[in-house]
Each structure stands twice: as C-alpha cells, then as structure tokens.
ROKOL-347956 format. One record per residue (C-alpha): chain; residue in one letter; residue number from 0; x, y, z. Coordinates in nm, 3 decimals. Layout:
// residues N
ch/aa/i/u/v/w
A/A/NUM/X/Y/Z
...
// end
This chain:
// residues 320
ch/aa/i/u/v/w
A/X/0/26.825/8.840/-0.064
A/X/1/27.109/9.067/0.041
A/X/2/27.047/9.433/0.077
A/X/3/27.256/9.642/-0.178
A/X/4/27.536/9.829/-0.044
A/X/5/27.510/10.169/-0.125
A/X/6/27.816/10.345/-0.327
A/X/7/28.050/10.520/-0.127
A/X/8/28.428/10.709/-0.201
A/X/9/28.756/10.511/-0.130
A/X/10/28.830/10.619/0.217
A/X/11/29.108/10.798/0.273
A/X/12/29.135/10.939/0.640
A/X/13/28.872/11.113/0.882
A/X/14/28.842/11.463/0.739
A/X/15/28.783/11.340/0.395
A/X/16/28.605/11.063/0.460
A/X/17/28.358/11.328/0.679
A/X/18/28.351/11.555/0.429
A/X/19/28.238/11.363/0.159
A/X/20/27.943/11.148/0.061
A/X/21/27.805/11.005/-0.251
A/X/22/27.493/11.140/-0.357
A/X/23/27.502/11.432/-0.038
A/X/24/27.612/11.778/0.025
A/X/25/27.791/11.962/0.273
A/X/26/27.899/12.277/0.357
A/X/27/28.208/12.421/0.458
A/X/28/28.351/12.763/0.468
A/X/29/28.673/12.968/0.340
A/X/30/28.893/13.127/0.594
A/X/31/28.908/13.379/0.724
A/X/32/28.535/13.399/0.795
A/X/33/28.486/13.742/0.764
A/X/34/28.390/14.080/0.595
A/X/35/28.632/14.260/0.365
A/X/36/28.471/14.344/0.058
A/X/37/28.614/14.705/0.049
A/X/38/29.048/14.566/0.115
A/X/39/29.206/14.315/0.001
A/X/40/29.365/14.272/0.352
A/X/41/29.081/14.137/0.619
A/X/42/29.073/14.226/0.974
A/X/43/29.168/13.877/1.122
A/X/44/29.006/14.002/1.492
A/X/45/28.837/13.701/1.625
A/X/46/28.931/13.452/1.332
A/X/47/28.997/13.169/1.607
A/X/48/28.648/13.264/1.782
A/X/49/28.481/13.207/1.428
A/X/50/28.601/12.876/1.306
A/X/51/28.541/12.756/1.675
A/X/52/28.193/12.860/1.634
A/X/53/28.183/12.707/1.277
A/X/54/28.287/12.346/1.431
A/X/55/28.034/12.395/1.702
A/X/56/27.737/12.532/1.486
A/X/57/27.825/12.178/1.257
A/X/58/28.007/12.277/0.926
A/X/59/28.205/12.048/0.818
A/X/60/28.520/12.178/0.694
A/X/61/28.748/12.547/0.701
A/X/62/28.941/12.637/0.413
A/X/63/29.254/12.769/0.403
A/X/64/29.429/12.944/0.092
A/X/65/29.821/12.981/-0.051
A/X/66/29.883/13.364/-0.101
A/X/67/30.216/13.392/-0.036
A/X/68/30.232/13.738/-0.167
A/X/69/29.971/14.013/-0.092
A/X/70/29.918/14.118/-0.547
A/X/71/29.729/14.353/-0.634
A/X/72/29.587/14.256/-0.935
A/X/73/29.463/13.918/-0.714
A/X/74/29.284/14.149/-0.480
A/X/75/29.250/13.909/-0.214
A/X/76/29.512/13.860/0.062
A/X/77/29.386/13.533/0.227
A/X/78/29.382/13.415/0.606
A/X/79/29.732/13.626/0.594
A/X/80/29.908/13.348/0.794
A/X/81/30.109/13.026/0.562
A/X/82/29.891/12.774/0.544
A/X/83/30.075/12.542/0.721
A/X/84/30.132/12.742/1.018
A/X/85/29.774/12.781/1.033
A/X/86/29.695/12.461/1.006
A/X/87/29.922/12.385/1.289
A/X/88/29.721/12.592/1.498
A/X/89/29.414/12.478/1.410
A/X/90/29.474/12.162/1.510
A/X/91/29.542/12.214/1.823
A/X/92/29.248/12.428/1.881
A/X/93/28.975/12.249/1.717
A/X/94/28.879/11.867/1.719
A/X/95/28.618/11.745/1.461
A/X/96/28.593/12.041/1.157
A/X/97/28.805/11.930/0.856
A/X/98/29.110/12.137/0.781
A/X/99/29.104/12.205/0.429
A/X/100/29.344/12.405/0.191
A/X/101/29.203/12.560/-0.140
A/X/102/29.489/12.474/-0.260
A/X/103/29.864/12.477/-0.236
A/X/104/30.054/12.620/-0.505
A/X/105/30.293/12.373/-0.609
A/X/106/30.548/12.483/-0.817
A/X/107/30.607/12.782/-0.589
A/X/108/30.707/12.531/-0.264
A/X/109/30.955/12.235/-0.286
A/X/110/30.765/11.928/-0.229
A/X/111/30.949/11.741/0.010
A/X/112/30.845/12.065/0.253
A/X/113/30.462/12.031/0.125
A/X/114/30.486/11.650/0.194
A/X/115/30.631/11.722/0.547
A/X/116/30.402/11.984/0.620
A/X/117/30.060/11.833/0.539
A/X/118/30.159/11.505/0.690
A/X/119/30.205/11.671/1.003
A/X/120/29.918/11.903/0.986
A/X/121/29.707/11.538/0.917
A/X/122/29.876/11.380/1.190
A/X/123/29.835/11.682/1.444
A/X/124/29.493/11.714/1.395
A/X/125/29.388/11.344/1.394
A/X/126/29.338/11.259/1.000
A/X/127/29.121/11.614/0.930
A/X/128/29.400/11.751/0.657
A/X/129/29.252/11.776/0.308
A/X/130/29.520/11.875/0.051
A/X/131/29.414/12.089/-0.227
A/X/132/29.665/12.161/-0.478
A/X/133/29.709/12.371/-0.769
A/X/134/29.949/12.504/-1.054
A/X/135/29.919/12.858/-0.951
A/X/136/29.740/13.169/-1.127
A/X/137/29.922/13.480/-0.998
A/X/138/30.218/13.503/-1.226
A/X/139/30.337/13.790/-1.001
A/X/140/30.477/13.574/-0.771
A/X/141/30.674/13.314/-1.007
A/X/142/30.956/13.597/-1.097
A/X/143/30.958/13.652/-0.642
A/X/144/31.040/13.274/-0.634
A/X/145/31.293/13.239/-0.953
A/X/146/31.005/13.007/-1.107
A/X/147/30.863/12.953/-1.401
A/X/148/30.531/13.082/-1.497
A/X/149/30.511/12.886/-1.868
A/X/150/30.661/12.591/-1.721
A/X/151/30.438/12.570/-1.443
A/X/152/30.226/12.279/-1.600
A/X/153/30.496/11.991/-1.580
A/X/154/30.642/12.152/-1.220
A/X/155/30.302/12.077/-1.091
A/X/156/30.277/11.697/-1.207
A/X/157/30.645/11.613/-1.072
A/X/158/30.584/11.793/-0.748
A/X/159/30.193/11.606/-0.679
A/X/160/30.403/11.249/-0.779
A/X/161/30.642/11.349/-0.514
A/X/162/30.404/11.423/-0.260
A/X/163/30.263/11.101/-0.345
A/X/164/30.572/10.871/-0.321
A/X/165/30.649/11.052/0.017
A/X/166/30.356/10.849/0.174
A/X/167/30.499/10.551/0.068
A/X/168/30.807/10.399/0.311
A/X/169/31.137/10.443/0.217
A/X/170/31.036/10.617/-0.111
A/X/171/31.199/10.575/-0.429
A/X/172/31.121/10.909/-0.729
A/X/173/31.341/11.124/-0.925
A/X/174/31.239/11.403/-1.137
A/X/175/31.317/11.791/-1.158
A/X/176/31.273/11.815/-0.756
A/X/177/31.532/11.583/-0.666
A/X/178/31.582/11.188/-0.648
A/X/179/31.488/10.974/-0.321
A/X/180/31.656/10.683/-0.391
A/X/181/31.457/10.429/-0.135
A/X/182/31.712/10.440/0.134
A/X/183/31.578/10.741/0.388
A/X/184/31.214/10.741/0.480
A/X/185/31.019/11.097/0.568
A/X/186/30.821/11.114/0.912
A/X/187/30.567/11.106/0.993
A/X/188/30.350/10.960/0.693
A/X/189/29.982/11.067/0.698
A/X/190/29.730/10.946/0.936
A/X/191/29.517/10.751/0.712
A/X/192/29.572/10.610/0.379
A/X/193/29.792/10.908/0.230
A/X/194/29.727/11.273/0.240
A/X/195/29.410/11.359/-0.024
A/X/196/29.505/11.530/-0.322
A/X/197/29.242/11.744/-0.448
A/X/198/29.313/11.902/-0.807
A/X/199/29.173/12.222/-0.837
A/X/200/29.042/12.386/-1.146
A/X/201/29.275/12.268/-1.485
A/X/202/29.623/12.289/-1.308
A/X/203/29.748/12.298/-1.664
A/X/204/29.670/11.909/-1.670
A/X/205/29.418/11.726/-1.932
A/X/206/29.055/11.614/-1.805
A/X/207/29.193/11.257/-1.776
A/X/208/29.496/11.292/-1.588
A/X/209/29.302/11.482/-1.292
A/X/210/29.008/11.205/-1.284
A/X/211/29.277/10.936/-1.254
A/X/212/29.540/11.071/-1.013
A/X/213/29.357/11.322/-0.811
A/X/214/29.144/11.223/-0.505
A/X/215/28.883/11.448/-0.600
A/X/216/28.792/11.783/-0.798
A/X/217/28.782/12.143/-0.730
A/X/218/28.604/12.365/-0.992
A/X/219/28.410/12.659/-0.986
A/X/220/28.021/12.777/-1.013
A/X/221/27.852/12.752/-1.328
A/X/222/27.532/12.792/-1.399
A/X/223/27.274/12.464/-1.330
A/X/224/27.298/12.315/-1.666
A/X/225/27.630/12.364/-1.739
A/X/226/27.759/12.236/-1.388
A/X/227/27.563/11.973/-1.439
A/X/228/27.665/11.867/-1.807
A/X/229/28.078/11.905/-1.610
A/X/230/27.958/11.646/-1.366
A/X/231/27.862/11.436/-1.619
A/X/232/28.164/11.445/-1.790
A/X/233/28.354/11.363/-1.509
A/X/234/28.180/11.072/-1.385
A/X/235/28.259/10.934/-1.779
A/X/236/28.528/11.007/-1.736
A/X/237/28.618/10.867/-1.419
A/X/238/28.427/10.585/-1.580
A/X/239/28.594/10.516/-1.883
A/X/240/28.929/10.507/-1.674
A/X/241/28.831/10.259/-1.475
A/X/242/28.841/10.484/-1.169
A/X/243/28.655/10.453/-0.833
A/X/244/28.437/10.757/-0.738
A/X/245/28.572/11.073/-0.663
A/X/246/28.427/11.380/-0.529
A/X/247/28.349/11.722/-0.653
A/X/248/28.342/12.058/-0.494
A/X/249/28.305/12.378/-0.535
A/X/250/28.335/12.775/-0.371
A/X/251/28.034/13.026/-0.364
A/X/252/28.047/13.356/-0.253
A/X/253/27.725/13.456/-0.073
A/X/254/27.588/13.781/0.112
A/X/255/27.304/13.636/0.341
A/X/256/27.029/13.891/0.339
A/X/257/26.822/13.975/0.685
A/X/258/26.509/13.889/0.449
A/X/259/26.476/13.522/0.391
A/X/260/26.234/13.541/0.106
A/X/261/26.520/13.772/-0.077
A/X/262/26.562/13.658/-0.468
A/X/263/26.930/13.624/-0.566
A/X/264/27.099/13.923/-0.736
A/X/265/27.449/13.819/-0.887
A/X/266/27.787/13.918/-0.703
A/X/267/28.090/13.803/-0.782
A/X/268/28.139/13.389/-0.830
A/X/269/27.807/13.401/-0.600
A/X/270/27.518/13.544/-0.488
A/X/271/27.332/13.804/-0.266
A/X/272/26.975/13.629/-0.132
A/X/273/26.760/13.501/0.142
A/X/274/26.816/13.187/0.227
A/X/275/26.520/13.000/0.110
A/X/276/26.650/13.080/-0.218
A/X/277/27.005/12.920/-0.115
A/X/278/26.872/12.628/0.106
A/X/279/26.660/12.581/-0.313
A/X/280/27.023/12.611/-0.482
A/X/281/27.246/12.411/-0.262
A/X/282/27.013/12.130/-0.286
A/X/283/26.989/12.110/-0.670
A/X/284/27.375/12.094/-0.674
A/X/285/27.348/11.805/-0.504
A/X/286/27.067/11.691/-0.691
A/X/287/27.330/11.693/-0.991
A/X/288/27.647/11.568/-0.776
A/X/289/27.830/11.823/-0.625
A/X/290/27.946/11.680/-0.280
A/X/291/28.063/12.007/-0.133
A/X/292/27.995/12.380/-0.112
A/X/293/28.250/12.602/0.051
A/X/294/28.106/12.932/0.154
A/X/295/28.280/13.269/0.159
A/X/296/28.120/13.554/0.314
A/X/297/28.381/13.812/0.211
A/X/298/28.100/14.015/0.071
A/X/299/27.845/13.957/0.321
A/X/300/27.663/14.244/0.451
A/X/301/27.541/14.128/0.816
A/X/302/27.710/14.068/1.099
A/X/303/27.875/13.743/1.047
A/X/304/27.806/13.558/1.363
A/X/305/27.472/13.623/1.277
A/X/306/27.478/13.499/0.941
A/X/307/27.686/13.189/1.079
A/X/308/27.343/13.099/1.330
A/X/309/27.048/13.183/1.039
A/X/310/27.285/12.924/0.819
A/X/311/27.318/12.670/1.083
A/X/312/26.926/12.686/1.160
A/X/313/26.781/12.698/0.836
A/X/314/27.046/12.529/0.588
A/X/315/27.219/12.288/0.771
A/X/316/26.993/12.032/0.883
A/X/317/26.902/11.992/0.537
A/X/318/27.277/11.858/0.462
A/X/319/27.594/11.718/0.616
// end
C-alpha cells in the first residue's frame, strides 16, 4: 500500500515555497523592525543589523511596504526607502530570509517597471521575492500621481495581468497600460515559476477573482471565529473554482511584555502580552489555516533585540 502524499501549495520559487506550508505556520516580520509608536517617521539606525539578526535568529520572511508619500492621515511612513531599492539591497546582504512586500500599490506604478523590478529583486536574491500587491488605500496620493482614486479597481486587474504576461517570453497583452505585441521579450524573467502574486485585502476585486488569479491571500486579524469562518470560505471557494491550494496570511501588531505569563490587552490590529499567551494564539491560527503571521513591533515597548531573542527561544521552535 502506498503511503499518502501529503497536500502541499503549487511551488512557485524558493522564498515562497519556504514560506509556506499546508497545515503550518510561520512567522515573519514587517520592516523596519523597530519602535516608533510616538512618529510616523521611524529611526531606521541599525535596520540592516536587525533583519540580519532576524535571518540568523530563523524567521522566515521581512516585509517591506509601498508608501510612496509620507500622509498624514496614514500615520505610518514605512521602511522610508522604495521598495525596490530596498529589496535590491537586501539581496545582496542577506541569503536565506524571504523578501516580502506588503504590497505594491498598483495603479500608482506602471507595470512594466513593477514587472522589471520584482523580477530582478527575485533573481538578485536567488528566488526569495514574494510580490504582494494591492489597489491602494491612501487616496492622498492618487491626485500626486494624476491617478484615479474611483477607478482604481479595474487599474489594478490590468496592471496584475500585465505583470503576469511579463513572465511569459515574448509576451503578447494590451489593455489601458499599453500593448506588447509578442515581438520584444523583458529580462530577466523570475527565478522560479513567475513572480508570486499575493492579493491583499479586497483590492476592489470579488472573492472569486482573488482565489483564482492570486497566488495567495493577504487579510487582516479577526477575531478566532470569524477568521476562521474567512478561511473557510476561501478554501470553498478555492474549491468550487477548481483551484489548487493557496495560502493565507496575515499582520499582527504585538508589544512583547518582559512578563511571560502577561494576558493580552488590545492595541491596535494586535496585542500587548507575554508570550505564552502568543506562542497559545499563533498556534490556533494555524489550527484554523493561517500559513503566515507577520509581526510588527512598531508598538513594542522593550528593547527590540531583546524581544527578537525571547521570540526566537520561546515561539519559534514551535513553527517554521
């Protein structure tokens, strides 16, 4: 009798495919990894030191973000550097940590440059580039960029089938961004399959068109049941479109207190608490499916190298 093979996600290229695992967890964190809960604007001193630590202390991915303007009413200014430029960097100064972006703004950037930039960002860092994208929820910036906000929706779908064609040699697409017409190529094309798309949030598209053309799902924290009931619905879903698996994953804020017994007292799209508490929480989300946890400590209270080494001991080895 042969042993069942257990299920796993269409692999794609080495970050994703190290990132994600059916029925596990792991745990990344958002960039920069540091404390700023009183500015919008962090203190990026040391932010190469930290994600160096983060790949040697065994997290499995950094996430980037796209804040190409510093707006007020967003209160949150990012890594400060483009994305891509950072990911450049990255790459050449790490080797295994998946470089992750939560998430591109489409509309905002012409897709041939996204295509060209995350296929060299994959290829520079050896197949670790996870693509996020988005449609964009600052409308501040739309106006800075002649774009528009209310129109946003459709911009988003023609720019991700873009980025997709773009993988593909000698492309052939036409749509509002421009027509490739199968006769020049774009160089280089990802490292592994094509670049993972991740859709994040609604993006302005229905249920069913992110389950069948994204890679894989970023939404937000919910409480238990009701994260659980949207993981349901998107396996159906996935399902009922006759698509393969695709993963899910999600951000928490968290302020890692000195006191491991700690019980959790709500902060914003997180938590403050020991981390028994966590190490209880992060394994009933992936009790229910979620394949991913991105931590920010933007609001953490200790010293973040410390919190970095109590995570790595005590959470960890109970994931990735």
């Amino acid at each position: 009798m042969r042993d069942e093979i257990p299920p796993s996600f269409p692999p794609i290229n080495r970050g994703y495919n190290a990132t994600f695992a059916v029925g596990r967890l792991s745990i990344g964190l958002v960039v920069p990894i540091a404390r700023y809960a009183d500015s919008a604007v962090p203190d990026m001193a040391g932010h190469m030191e930290r994600v160096k630590l983060a790949e040697r202390l065994g997290f499995r991915a950094v996430w980037l973000r796209d804040v190409p303007f510093n707006v007020p009413s967003f209160g949150d200014a990012g890594q400060l550097f483009d994305p891509f430029t950072y990911l450049g960097f990255l790459a050449g100064q790490t080797s295994d940590i998946a470089l992750g972006v939560a998430s591109i703004v489409l509309p905002l950037r012409h897709p041939a440059h996204v295509a060209k930039a995350a296929a060299s960002a994959d290829v520079l860092s050896g197949g670790r580039l996870i693509l996020g994208v988005a449609s964009g929820d600052r409308p501040e910036e739309y106006p800075a960029m002649r774009r528009d906000f209310d129109q946003r929706g459709k911009a988003f779908r023609e720019s991700f089938d873009y980025i997709r064609a773009m993988s593909e040699v000698r492309p052939r697409i036409e749509n509002g961004f421009g027509r490739v017409d199968g006769i020049m190529d774009m160089l280089p094309k990802p490292e592994g399959v094509r670049l993972p798309l991740l859709v994040t949030g609604s993006s302005r598209q229905s249920p069913e068109w992110i389950a069948e053309h994204g890679d894989g799902w970023m939404t937000y924290p919910r409480a238990g049941v009701a994260q659980d009931q949207v993981l349901r619905d998107w396996n159906d879903r996935l399902t009922a479109l006759g698509q393969p698996l695709k993963p899910v994953l999600q951000p928490l804020y968290i302020d890692l207190s000195d006191n491991p017994d700690e019980t959790p007292t709500p902060i914003h799209l997180g938590v403050r608490t020991g981390y028994r508490w966590l190490l209880r929480y992060l394994q009933q989300l992936e009790e229910i499916g979620v394949n991913h946890v991105a931590l920010n400590l933007r609001f953490n209270r200790a010293p973040i190298d410390e919190s970095l080494e109590r995570l790595a001991r005590n959470v960890l080895p109970n994931f990735n």
